[in-house]
N, C-alpha and C positions, 0 to 999 in steps of 0.2 A: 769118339767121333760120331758126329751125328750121320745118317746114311745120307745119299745123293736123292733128291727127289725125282720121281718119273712121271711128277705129274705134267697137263696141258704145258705150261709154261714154263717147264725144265730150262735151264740155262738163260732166262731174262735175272738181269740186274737191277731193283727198283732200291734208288735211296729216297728214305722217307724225312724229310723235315719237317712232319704234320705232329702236332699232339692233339691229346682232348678223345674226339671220337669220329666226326668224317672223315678226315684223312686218313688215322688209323684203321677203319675199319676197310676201307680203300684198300689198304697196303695190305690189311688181314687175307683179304681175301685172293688176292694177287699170289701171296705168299702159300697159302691153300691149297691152289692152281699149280704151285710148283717154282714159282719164282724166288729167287734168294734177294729177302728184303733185309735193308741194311737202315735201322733206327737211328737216329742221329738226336741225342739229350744234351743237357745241358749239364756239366759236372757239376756232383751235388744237389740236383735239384729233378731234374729228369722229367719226364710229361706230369704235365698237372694231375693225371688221375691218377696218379701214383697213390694220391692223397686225401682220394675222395672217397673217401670213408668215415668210418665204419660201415660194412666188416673190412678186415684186413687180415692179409696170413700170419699167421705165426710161425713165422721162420725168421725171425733177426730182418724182413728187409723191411717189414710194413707198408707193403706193396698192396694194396685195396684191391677187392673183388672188383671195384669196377675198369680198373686198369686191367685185368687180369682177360677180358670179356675181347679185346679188340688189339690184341697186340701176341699172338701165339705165333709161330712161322717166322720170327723174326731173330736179326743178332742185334742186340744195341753197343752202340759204339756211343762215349761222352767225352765231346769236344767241345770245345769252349770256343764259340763261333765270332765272338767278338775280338776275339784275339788276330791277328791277322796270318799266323803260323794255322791259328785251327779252319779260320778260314781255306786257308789254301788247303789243307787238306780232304776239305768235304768238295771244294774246287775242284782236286782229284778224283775223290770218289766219284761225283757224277759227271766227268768222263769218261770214268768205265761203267757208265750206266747207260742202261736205255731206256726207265725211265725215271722224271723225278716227283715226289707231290710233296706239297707243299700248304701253310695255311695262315702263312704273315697274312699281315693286313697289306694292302696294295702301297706296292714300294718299298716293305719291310727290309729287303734280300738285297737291294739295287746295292746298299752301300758295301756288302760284304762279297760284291760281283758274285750272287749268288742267285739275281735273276734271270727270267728264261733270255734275254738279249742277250747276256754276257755268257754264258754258260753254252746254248744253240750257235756263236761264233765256234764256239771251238769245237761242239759237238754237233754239225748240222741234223745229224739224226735221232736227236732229244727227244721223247715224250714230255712234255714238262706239264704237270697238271695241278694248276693254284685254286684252292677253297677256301672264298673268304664268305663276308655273311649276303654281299650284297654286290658283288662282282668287280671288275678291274677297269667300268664306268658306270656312267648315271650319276646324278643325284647323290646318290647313298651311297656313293663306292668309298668315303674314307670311314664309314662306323665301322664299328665294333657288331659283329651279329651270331647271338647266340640262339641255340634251340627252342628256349622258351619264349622268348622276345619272339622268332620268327614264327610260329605256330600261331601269335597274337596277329602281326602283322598280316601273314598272310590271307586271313581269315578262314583257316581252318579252324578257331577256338570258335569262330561262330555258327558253325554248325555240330561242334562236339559238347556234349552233354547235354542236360535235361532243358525243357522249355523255360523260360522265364518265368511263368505262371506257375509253373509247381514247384511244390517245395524242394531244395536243393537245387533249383536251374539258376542259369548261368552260364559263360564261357569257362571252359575244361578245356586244359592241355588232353594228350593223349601220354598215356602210362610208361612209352618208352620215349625216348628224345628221336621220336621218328623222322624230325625234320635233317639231322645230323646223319641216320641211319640209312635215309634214301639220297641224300647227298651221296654219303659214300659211297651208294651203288650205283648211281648214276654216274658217278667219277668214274668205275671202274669200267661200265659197259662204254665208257668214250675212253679212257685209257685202249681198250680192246680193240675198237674200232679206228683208233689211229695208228696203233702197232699193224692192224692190215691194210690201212693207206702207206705206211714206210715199208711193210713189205712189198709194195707195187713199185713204189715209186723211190725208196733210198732216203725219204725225206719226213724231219719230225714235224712236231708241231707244240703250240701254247693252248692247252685246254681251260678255258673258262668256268669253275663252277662254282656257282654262286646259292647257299641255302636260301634266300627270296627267291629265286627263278626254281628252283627244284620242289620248293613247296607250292610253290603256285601253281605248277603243274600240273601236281598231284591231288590238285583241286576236283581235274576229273568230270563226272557225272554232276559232280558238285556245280562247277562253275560254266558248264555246259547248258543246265539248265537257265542260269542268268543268260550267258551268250546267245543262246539260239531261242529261249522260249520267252525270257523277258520278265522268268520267276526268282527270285531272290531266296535263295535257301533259308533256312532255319536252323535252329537247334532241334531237333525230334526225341531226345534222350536214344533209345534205344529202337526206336522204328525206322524202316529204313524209307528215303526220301521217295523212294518210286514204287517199292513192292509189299500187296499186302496181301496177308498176312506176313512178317517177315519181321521177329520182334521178340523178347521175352515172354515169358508167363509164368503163373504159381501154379506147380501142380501139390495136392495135398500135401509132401512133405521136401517142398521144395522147388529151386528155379530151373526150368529147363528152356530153352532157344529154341525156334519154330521157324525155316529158314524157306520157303514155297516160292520157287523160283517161275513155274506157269500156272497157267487154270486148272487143268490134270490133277495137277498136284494138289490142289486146293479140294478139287471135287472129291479126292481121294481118303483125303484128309476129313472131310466133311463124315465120308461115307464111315470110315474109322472112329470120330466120334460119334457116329450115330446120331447125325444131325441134318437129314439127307433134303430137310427143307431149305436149309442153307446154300446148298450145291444149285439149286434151282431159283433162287430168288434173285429177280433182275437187278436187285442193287447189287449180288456180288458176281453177276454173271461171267464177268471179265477183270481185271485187272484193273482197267482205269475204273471202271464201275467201283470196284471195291476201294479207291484212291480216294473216290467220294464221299462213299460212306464210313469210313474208316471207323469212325467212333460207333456207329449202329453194329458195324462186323466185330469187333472188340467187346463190345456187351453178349452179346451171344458166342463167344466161343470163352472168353473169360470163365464163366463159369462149368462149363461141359470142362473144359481143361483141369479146371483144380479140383475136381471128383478122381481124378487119377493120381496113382502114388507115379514119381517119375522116370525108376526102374521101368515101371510098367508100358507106362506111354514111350519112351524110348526106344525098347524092345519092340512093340506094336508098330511102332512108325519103321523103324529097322529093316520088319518084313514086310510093310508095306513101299519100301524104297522111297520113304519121306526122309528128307534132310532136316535134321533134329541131335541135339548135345547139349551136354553141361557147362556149366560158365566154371569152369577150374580154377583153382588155386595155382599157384606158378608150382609147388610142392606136387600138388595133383599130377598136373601132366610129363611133370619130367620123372615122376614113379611110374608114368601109363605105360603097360608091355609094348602098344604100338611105337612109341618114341624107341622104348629099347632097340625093337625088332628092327628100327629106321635108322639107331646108330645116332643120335641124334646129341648123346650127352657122349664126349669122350673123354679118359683117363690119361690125364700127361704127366712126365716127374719132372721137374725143373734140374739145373746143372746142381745142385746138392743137394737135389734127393727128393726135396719139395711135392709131396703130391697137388696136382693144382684138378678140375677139372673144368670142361670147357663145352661151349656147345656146338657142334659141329657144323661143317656147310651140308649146305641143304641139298643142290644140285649132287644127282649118281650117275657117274659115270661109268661107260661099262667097258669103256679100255683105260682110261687114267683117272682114277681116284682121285677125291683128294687127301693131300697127305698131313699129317700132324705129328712132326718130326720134331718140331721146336717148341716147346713150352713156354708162355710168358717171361722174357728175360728177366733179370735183375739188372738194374741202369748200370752201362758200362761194364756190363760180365763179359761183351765181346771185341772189347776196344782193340785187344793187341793182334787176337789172330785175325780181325779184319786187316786193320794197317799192314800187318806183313803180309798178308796174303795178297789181297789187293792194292798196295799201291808200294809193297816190297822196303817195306822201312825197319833197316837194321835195330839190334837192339841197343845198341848207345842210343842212338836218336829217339827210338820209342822210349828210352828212359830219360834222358833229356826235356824231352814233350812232357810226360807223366811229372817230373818233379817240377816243371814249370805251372803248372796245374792248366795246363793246354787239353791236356789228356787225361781221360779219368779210368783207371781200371780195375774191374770190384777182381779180385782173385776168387774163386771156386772151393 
């Protein structure tokens, strides 16, 4: 028996109807916090990323590392929603929920009265939280919208990666499906924020979230510059749009990051390479000065830079209280002692023994933890003791269910 959690959100009920990775990663983190999430798959088939591999475990389930990343803390249950008996059972389930998330496409749910209308009659105090690509109006509310497609759309690909003019520029996604990844935290901090409107007031609500509205957001600095200054961003490769110095460089045996957030910092910097006419020259006097010159400050520190091996400059910059690092390997930093010391990678066993490993929430709490109680299920390991727990269905009937193939249930 897995222990009781004591974390933040001990005794919330979330049924998740999401697969993929916003919604999941949603319910991940809910589940974290302490809340008992409850996965709901399709028998025989179960979230798509089940499948999106290679790599995959080698344990009989061939459940992919990237399934593995957004679905810990959880029990999966496989009902066959199409059926109108499974229906009504998830019907169930999120009556005894308080909250639900979800990631049909707008209207997907309606017929299986598993939308927030038909579900919020019976449960006025529903969280109901739907993620689609493009929201539940506009224009664009009946596509289909995925991570990469919305990174394009948004025009976050046009100001990631290198300039057009140099070799390898072009529009670049970004390395993880981050539009999927702030979805889901965005889901979650309105999840949060509605569970303290129905603690006030007794009453739920239909949360809206849409990957176009949450990437456009996170446009940021980015698209602030358009809005209020009338500048049109760019691709920059690896320089940043407002701060310079603030960029790569070669030092003699390799790349280090050079991150100088004021003047101070710069003059300091200066003084450390031993470049103390730089500190004083009215093109780099200031910040926007140095915005100007950009290409003239890059010729002169370019060089001073790669005379250093980059142990060295690192170290120097260290005690000089300069912000400076190495561009890591993923391998790299999940070996770095700080990750360790942060708890950052943690060791879970699945229900037959399965070593899985995972990387932890980030937030430290210093009265409730979060906890990692549940390891990535296997589809439908927890169909039966959900049903009879929650919605008290004897065993004839869960066998009835299970031979009808309504219900799916992997045995341990």
């Amino acid at each position: 028996m897995t222990q009781p959690s004591t974390g933040p959100l001990a005794g919330l009920r979330v049924l998740d109807l999401s697969r993929v990775l916003a919604g999941p990663w949603s319910t991940q983190i809910l589940g974290d916090l302490g809340a008992d999430v409850v996965k709901i798959e399709e028998p025989g088939q179960g979230d798509d990323t089940r499948r999106w591999g290679p790599p995959f475990l080698d344990d009989g389930s061939r459940d992919s590392a990237y399934y593995l990343c957004a679905n810990r803390n959880k029990r999966s249950v496989a009902i066959d929603m199409a059926d109108p008996r499974g229906a009504d059972l998830i019907r169930r389930l999120a009556a005894d929920s308080d909250i639900v998330v979800e990631n049909f496409r707008v209207g997907g749910l309606v017929k299986y009265g598993l939308d927030y209308a038909s579900l919020s009659a019976a449960t006025p105090g529903l969280i109901y939280c739907s993620i689609t690509g493009f929201g539940q109006d506009g224009p664009y509310r009946d596509r289909g919208g995925y991570d990469f497609m919305i990174q394009g759309m948004s025009g976050l690909m046009s100001v990631t990666g290198r300039p057009d003019d140099e070799p390898g520029g072009g529009p670049m996604k970004v390395g993880v499906p981050i539009t999927d990844l702030t979805t889901g935290l965005y889901a979650t901090v309105s999840i949060l924020a509605a569970l303290a409107h129905r603690d006030r007031t007794g009453i739920g609500q239909h949360i809206d979230m849409a990957l176009l509205d949450t990437q456009v957001a996170l446009l940021a600095n980015q698209a602030s510059s358009w809005l209020n200054g009338g500048v049109a961003p760019v691709r920059r490769g690896n320089d940043h749009p407002g701060l310079v110095p603030y960029r790569d460089y070669a030092c003699a045996d390799g790349d280090i990051l050079v991150a100088l957030g004021n003047d101070r910092q710069f003059r300091a910097f200066c003084t450390l390479l031993r470049l103390p006419d730089l500190a004083t020259d009215p093109r780099f006097a200031d910040n926007a000065a140095r915005n100007a010159h950009r290409a003239a400050l890059q010729s002169a520190l370019a060089p001073a830079i790669a005379t250093w091996r980059a142990d060295d400059l690192l170290a120097a910059m260290d005690v000089a209280g300069l912000p400076a690092g190495r561009v890591n390997t993923i391998p790299d930093i999940l070996a770095d002692p700080h990750i360790a010391a942060r708890g950052l990678v943690q060791p879970m066993t699945r229900a037959d023994g399965t070593p899985v490993q995972v990387l932890g929430y980030p937030g430290k709490f210093s009265e409730t933890p979060a906890d990692y109680l549940r390891a990535p299920p296997r589809s439908g390991e927890d169909s039966g003791d959900v049903l009879r727990e929650r919605l008290g269905l004897h065993e004839a009937a869960l066998a009835e269910l299970i031979a009808a193939g309504v219900v799916a249930e992997r045995l341990r």
